[in-house]
C-alpha positions in Angstrom: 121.6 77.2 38.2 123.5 73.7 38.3 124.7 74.5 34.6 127.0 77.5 33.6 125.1 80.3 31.9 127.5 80.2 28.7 126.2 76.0 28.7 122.6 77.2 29.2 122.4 79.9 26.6 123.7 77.2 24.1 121.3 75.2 25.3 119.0 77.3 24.3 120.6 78.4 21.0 120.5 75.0 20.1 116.7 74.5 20.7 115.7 77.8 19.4 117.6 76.7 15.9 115.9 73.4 16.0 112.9 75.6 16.4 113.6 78.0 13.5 114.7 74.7 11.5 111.1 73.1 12.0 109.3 76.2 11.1 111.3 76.1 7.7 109.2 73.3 7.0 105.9 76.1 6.9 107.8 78.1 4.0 105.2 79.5 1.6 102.5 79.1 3.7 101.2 82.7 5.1 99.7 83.5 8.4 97.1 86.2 9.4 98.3 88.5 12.6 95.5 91.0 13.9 96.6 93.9 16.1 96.7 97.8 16.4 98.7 99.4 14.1 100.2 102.8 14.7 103.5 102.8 16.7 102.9 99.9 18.4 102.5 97.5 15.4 105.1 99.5 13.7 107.3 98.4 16.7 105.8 94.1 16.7 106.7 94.6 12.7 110.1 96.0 13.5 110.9 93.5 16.4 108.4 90.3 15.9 107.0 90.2 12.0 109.4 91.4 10.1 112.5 89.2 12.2 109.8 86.0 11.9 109.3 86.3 8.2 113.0 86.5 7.7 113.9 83.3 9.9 111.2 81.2 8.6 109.9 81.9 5.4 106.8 82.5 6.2 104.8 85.3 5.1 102.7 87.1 7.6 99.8 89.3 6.8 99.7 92.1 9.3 96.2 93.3 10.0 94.9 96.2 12.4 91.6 96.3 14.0 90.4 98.5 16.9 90.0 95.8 19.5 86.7 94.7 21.6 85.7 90.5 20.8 82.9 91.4 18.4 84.8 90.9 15.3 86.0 87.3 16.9 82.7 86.1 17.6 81.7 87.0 14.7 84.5 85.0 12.8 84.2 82.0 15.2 80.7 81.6 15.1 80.2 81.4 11.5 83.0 79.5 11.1 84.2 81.9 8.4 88.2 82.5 10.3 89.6 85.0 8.8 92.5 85.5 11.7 95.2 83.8 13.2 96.7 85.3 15.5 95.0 88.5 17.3 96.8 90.6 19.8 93.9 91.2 22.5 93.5 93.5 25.5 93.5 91.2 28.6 90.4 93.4 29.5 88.7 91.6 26.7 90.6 88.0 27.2 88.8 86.8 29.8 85.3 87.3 28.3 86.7 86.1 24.7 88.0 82.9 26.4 85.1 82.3 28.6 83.2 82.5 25.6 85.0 79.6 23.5 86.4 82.3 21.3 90.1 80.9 21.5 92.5 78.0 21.5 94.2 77.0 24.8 97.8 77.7 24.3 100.3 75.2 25.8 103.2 76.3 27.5 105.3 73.9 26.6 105.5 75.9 23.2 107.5 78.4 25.2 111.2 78.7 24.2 113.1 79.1 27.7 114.6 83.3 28.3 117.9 84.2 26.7 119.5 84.2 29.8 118.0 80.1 30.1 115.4 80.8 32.5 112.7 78.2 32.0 109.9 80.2 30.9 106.9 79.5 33.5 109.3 81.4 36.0 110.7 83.7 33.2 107.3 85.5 32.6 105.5 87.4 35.2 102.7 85.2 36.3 99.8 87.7 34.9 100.9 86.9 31.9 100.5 82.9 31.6 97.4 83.5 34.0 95.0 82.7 31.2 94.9 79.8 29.2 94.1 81.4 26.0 97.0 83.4 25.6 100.4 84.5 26.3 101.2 88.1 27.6 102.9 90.7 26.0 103.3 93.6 27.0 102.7 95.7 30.2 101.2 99.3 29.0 98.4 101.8 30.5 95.2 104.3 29.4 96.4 107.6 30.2 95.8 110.9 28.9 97.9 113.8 27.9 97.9 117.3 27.2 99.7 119.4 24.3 101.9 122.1 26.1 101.0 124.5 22.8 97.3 124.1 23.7 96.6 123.5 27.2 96.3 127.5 28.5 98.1 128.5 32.0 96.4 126.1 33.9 98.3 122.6 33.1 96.3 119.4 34.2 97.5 117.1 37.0 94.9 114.5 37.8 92.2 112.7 36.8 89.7 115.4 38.4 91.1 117.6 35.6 90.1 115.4 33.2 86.4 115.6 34.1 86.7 119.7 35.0 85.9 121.9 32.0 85.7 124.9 33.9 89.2 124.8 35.3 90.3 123.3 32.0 87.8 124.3 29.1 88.5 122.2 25.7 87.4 118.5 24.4 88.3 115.7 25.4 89.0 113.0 23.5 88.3 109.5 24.8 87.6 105.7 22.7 84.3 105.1 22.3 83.7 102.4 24.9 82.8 101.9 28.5 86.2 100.2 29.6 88.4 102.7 31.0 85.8 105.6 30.6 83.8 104.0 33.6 86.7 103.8 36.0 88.2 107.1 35.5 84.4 108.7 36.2 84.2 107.1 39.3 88.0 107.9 40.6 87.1 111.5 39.8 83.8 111.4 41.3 85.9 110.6 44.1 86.0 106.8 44.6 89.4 105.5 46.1 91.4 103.5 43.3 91.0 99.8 45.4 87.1 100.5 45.4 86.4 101.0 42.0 85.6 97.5 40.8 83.6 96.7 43.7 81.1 100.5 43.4 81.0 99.7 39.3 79.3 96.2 40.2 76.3 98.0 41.5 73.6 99.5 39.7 74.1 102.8 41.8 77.9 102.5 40.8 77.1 102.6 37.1 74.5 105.4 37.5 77.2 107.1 39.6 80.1 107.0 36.6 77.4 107.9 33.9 76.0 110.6 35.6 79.6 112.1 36.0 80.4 110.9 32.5 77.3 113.4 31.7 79.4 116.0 32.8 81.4 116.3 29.8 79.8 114.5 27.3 79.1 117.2 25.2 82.8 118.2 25.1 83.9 114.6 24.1 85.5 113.7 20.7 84.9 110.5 20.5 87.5 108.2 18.4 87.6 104.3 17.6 91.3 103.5 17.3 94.6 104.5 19.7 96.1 105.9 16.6 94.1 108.7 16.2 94.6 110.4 19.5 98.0 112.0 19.0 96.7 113.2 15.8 93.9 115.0 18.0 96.3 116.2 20.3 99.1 117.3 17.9 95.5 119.4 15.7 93.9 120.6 18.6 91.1 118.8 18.1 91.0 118.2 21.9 92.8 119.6 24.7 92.9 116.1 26.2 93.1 113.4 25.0 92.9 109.6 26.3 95.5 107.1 24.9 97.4 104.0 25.4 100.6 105.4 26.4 103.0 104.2 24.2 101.1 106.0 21.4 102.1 109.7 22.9 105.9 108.5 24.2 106.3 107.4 20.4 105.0 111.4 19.7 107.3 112.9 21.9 110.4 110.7 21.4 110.3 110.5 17.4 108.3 113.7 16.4 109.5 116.3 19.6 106.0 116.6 20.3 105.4 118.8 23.0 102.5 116.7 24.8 102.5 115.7 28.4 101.0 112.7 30.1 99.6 113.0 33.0 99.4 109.2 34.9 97.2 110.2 37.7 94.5 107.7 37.3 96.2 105.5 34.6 94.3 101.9 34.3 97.5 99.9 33.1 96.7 95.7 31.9 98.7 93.7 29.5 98.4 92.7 25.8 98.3 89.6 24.3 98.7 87.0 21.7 95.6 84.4 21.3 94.6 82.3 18.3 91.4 82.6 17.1 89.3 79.2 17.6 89.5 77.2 14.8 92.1 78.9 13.0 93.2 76.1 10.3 96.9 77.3 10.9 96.4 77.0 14.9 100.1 75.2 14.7 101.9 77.5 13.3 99.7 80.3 15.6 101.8 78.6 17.9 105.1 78.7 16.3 104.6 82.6 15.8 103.6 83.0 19.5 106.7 81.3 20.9 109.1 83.4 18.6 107.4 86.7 19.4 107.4 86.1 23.1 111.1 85.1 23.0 113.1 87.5 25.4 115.0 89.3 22.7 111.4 90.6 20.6 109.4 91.4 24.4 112.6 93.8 24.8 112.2 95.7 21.7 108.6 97.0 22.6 110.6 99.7 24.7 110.8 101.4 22.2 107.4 102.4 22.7 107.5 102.6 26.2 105.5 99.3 26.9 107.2 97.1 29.2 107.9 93.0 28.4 106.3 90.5 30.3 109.3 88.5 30.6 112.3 89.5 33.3 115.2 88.7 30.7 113.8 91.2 28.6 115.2 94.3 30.7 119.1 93.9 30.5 118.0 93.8 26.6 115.6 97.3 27.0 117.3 100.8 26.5 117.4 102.2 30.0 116.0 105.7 28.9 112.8 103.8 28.2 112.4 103.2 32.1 111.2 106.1 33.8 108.6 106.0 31.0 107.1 102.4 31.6 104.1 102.1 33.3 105.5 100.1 35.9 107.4 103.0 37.0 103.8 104.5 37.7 101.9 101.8 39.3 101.3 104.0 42.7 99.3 106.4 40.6 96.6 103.7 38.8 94.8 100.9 38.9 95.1 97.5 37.5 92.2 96.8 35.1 89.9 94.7 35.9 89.8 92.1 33.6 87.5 89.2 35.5 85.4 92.6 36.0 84.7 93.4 32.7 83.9 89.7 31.2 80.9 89.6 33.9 80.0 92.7 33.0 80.9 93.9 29.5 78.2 92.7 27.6 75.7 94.6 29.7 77.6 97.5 30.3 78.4 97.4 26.6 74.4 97.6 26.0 73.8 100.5 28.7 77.1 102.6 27.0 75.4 102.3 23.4 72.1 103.8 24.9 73.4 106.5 27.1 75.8 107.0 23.7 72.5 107.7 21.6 70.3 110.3 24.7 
């Protein structure tokens, strides 16, 4: 840089109080934030809602709801918008933006990193790929096993996952077809990098049911991330699937004594969109740029997501690390988000009937 760092980070002091100073104007006025609740929103209230109320006077209304673009499309095309600002799966943002579901976010709303990197080279590039939202967080769909429960014989792969001979019990997966259908065909034995390309054929699809047929009538099925530790922690299932924050927060916090197993993991980002035609799309904005500021990204360690931008990791607590899913990518797949907006409608359709045989 041409400028010392102490002149760039008051730089950027300076603009982010101007910031905060312009959002002081939206005082009284509320704004509607959709995302998952258990850990993870307890860490965005800790780190992003509570600190954004504080600064601004604005009072948020923290929502969960268990993902998928149904519930959008369902706002947006009655015109009845009942959200804001909606964390979304990027395995879901590309057929919600496709669809006219969202607002095209500027990045010029962007405050630069705390360490004054300008933020188009702050952020990894996955997450300003798509116009319709800003990434979050880096996390994975993994599955774990309680020690307490599991028997002698501990699980190590996906195979495991799909063998209830070697390892009898439920499992307990979300009841949908992303995720599930890739971690049939891995342990049917496709190799990671062809997975996406078998699951576009119709022989690919019959090949994951057919294997998902294997266990389906040992599968708990469940609609939101925070009910899986609960399963695991009951017994309810011997394994069970699960963003992976949701069983570091277990074993961290609680002492629980699950394991996850990250053989087959399908890791993606999160992020923050604005519903289209939001009456508060503005201050959507406002929220968006404080949340993704360095300093927020960092605190989702706690749950053992990583941040999307790279001055959020001097802020992170190192002992968070080996937990990330970056420090697993060898041992998954990224998901395939251009994948699953050709495809998810259809796939959607052919889940719900091979749900109801």
């Amino acid at each position: 840089m041409a400028r010392s760092l102490s002149t760039g980070i008051s730089a950027f002091a300076l603009a982010a109080a101007m910031g905060l100073a312009s959002l002081g104007a939206h005082a009284e006025e509320s704004l509607t934030v959709v995302s998952w609740g258990g850990s993870y929103g307890a860490a965005q209230k800790n780190h992003m809602i509570d600190p954004f109320q504080k600064d601004t006077g604005v009072k948020v209304l923290f929502e969960d709801y268990s993902g998928g673009v149904a519930e959008m499309k369902a706002q947006v095309e009655s015109g009845n918008i009942q959200w804001d600002v909606v964390d979304v799966e990027v395995i879901d943002l590309e057929r919600a933006c496709s669809e006219g579901l969202l607002e095209t976010i500027p990045h010029d709303i962007l405050p630069a990193g705390a360490d004054g990197t300008p933020a188009e080279k702050d952020f990894i590039p996955d997450a300003l790929s798509n116009e319709c939202a800003i990434g979050n967080i880096v996390w994975s769909v993994v599955y774990a096993y309680n020690e307490k429960t599991i028997g002698n014989t501990k699980a190590t792969s996906i195979a495991d996952f799909f063998d209830t001979a070697k390892i009898p019990g439920k499992r307990a997966m979300r009841k949908r077809p992303q995720v599930n259908m890739e971690w049939a065909l891995m342990a049917d034995g496709v190799a990671p990098k062809d997975v996406y390309e078998v699951l576009a054929t119709p022989e690919g699809q019959e090949r994951a049911f057919k294997k998902l047929d294997t266990i389906k009538k040992d599968i708990v099925w469940f609609d939101s991330w925070s009910q899986a530790p609960q399963l695991l922690n009951d017994g309810g299932a011997v394994l069970v699937q699960s963003a992976n924050g949701r069983f570091y927060d277990s074993i961290r916090k609680e002492g629980k004594p699950f394991v996850i197993v990250w053989d087959g993991h399908v890791y993606d980002l999160d992020a923050w969109a604005v519903l289209k035609g939001s009456p508060k799309k503005d201050l959507a904005f406002k929220f968006i740029a404080y949340a993704t500021q360095s300093k927020p990204l960092a605190g989702m360690s706690d749950v053992a997501y990583g941040p999307t931008r790279k001055s959020s990791t001097p802020m992170m607590d190192p002992a968070a690390a080996p937990h990330l899913p970056t420090a697993h990518l060898d041992k998954g797949i990224r998901a395939g988000s251009e994948f699953w907006a050709d495809y998810g409608e259809s796939l959607g359709e052919k889940f719900n009937e091979w749900l109801l045989k």
